[in-house]
N, C-alpha and C positions, 0 to 999 in steps of 0.2 A: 283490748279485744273483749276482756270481760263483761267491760264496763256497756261495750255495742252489742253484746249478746243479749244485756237486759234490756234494752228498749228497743232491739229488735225483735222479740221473742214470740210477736206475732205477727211477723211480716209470712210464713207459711202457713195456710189457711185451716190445715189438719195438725200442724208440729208434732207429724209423725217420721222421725228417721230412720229408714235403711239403712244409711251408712253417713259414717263420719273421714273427712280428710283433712292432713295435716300436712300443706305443702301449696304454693313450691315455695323456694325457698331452700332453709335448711332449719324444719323444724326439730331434728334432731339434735339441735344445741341447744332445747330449751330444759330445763331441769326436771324434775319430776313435780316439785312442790309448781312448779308452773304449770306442767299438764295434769295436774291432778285439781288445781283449779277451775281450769278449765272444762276439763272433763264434767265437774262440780255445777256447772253454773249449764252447762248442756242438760244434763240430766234432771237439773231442776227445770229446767224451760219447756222442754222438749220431752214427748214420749218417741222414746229409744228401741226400735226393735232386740227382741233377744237375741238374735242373731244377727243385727246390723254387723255390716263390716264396718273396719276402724283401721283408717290405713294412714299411715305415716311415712312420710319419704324420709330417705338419708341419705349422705354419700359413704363409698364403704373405707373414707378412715375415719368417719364419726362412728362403725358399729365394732366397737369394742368390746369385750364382756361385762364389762362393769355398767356398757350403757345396753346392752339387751337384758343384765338380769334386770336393770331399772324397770326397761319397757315392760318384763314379765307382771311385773305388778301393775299394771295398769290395763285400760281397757283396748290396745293396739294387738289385734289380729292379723296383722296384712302390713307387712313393710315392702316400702317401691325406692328400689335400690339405684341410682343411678352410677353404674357401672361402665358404660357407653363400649367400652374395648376390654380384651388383654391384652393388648398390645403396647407396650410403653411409648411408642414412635407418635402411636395415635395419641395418648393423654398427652403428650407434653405438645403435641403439633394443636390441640384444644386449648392446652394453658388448665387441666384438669391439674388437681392438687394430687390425688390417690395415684397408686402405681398396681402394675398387673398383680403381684402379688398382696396388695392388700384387696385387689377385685375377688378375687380367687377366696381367700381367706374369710374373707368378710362372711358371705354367702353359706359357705360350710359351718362359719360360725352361729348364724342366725339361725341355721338348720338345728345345729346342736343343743341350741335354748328352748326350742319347740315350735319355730317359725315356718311351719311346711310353706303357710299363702305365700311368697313370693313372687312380686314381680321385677322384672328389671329390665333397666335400659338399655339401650343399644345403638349405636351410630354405625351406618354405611353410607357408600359413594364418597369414602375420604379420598384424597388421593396418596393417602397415608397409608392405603387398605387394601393391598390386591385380594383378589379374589380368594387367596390359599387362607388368606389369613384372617377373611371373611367367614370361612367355614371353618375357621378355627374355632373364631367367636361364637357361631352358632352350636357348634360340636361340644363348647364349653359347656353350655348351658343345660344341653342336652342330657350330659354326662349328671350332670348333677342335678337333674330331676326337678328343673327350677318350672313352676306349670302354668309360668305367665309371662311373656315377652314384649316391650313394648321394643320398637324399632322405628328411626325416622333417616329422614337423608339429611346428610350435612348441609346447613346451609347461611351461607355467611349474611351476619348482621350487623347494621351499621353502627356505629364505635365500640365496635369489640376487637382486639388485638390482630384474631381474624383476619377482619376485613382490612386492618393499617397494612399486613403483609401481602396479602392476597392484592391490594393498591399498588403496592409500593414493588410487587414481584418480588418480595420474599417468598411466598408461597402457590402457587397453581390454583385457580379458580376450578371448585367440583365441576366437574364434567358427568351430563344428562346421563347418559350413554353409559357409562361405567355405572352410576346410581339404579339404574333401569336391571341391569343384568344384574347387579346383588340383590334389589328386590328378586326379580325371578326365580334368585336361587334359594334367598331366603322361601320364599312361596312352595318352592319343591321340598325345601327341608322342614317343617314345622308340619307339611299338612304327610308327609310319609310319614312322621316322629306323631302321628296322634293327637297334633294339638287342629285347634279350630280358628279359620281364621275370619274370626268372627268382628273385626273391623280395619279399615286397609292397613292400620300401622300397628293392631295389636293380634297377638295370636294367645289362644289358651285350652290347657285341659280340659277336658268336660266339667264343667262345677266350677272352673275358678274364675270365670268371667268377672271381671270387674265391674263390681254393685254399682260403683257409683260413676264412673266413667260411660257406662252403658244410660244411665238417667240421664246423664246430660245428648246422650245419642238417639235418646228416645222420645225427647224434649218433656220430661219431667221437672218440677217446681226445683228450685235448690237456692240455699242463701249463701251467700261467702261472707265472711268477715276477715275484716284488717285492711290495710293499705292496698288498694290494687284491686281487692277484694270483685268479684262481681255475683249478682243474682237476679236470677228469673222465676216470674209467678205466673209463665203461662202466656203473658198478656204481653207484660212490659219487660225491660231487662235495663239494671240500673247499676253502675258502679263508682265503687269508693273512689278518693283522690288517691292518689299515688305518692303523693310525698309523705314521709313520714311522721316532717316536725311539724306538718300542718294535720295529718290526721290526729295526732294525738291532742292539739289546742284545742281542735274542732270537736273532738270526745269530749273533752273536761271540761269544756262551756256546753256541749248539750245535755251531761250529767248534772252542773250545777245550774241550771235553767237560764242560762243567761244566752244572748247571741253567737253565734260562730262567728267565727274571721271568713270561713267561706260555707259553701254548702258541702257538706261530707259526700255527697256522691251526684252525679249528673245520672239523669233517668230517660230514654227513650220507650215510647208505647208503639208496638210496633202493627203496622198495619196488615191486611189477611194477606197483602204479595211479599211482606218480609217473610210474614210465620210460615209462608208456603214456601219461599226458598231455601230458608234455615231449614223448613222439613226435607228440601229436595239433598240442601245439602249433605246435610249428616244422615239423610236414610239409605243415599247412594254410596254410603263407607261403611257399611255394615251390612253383616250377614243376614238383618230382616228385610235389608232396602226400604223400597217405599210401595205401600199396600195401596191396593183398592180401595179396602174402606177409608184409611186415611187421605188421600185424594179426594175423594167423593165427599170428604166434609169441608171442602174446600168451596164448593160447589161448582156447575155444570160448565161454568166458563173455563173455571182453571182444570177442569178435569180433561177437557179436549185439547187445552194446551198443551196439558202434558203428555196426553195420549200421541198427539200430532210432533212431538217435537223427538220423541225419543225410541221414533220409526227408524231411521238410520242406524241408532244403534244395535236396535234388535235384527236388522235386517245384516250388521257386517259382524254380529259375533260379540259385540264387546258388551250386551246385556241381554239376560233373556230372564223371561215370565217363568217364577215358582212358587204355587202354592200360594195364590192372591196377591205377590208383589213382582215387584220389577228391581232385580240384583245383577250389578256386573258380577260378569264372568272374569279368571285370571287377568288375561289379557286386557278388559275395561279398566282392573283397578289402577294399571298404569297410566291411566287419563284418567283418574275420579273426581279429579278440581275439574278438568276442561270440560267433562261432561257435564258435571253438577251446572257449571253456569251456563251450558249454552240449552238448559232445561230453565234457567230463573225465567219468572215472571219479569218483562220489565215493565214496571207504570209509569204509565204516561206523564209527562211534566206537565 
């Protein structure tokens, strides 16, 4: 990853960073002399704002004390906690390694090192999850002053243990219906408790919105590096291979000048009815939606399309005009995929 940070170092056209991430995955097993390399080989490439965030995920039996005092000495301001429950019925019904009390513990210990930024994860619509124990979840968080929530619906994926049971009727296929009303109630609890729910799956304090989450919502430049890795410059959007033992061949033949075994990443340039959907899509998850003026740079055609297509929704309640954009209301964001697409452009074949 080192080695791709230096010959990529100008694939961002300013190599000005806001914010830095370290996930997914579990970058929290990498050691210090590791991210302090890395860190090393950023700072040299890249101008770094002084306030950039620097966000690190972990799970809470990697945040131990010996690994927060580590992180103190480094430049990680913002850890994203994947936590998903308290509920032990819930972790082991995911195949999660941590238990409710190390969810618990972890967080107040992070607090105790000086980690106010927190975000953390959350799973509902289990069938693992009623409602009582939903608002526990939430009540937990609450309690402890944590001022960034990410939250998603369960949803099972193919060859993961999951989906063998949920197959095989070991376990109950999530149900819409139940997912729908913990959203809602999530929705009631986060925006009474002061935070902002400022896109469909995340809520946060004033101030702690997340820097670099929101870029990508914004459609801002961003490079990924490592395996899986993906980035966009606006234009185009290109990503790493995924295998492992091949990305790293593929590095150490393009460090020592010689051929690759394959190409390190596939690259699509995307045309003005993709950039206009990827804008429809992630503008319609968020709390600035999709603006007039950004429309309007789309030019005259696409702007009548979308003016003409997203009459129904304004007319039944589930978006309405504020302040130069078009934003679902509560109710819209329970449909924000089905709206989002029956707003795409399609192009013609």
């Amino acid at each position: 990853m080192i080695q791709e940070i230096e010959f990529r170092k100008d694939y961002l056209a300013d190599n000005y960073l806001e914010s830095i991430y370290f996930g997914g995955g579990t970058p929290s097993l990498l050691s210090q002399s590791d991210l302090e390399n890395l860190f090393e080989k950023i700072f040299k490439h890249f101008s770094v704002a002084p306030n950039a965030e620097v966000t690190l995920e972990a799970n809470p039996d990697d945040l131990n004390p010996e690994k927060l005092q580590m992180l103190q000495n480094l430049p990680v301001n913002r850890l994203s906690i994947g936590v998903q429950s308290f509920f032990d019925e819930d972790l082991k019904f995911w195949n999660r390694v941590h238990n409710k009390s190390e969810a618990e513990t972890c967080i107040k210990t992070a607090q105790d090192f000086g980690f106010e930024n927190l975000t953390v994860d959350l799973i509902y619509g289990s069938p693992t999850t009623p409602h009582e124990n939903w608002l526990y979840n939430i009540g937990q968080l609450l309690k402890l002053q944590v001022p960034h929530l990410s939250c998603y619906a369960l949803t099972v994926e193919e060859k993961t243990a999951l989906a063998h049971f949920v197959k095989s009727g070991k376990a109950k296929q999530p149900d819409d219906d139940h997912a729908a009303t913990q959203f809602e109630m999530l929705m009631e609890q986060m925006t009474k408790n002061g935070y902002d729910h400022y896109e469909i799956s995340n809520f946060a304090k004033p101030g702690f919105y997340a820097v670099h989450n929101s870029s990508y919502w914004k459609g801002k430049n961003y490079l990924g590096v490592g395996p899986a890795a993906h980035s966009f410059d606006g234009t185009s959007r290109q990503w790493n291979i995924a295998n492992n033992a091949f990305y790293i061949r593929i590095i150490e033949a393009i460090s020592k000048g010689i051929e690759p075994p394959k190409p390190l990443f596939e690259k699509e340039i995307l045309s003005k009815a993709q950039r206009f959907n990827e804008y429809v899509m992630t503008g319609m998850r968020t709390i600035w939606g999709c603006s007039d003026e950004k429309i309007d740079s789309f030019g005259e055609a696409f702007k009548i399309y979308f003016l003409e297509r997203i009459q129904p929704y304004l007319q039944n309640g589930l978006m309405v005009q504020k302040q130069g954009s078009f934003v679902l209301t509560p109710k819209g964001k329970l449909l924000a995929d089905q709206i989002a697409s029956e707003i795409f452009y399609l192009e013609e074949e």
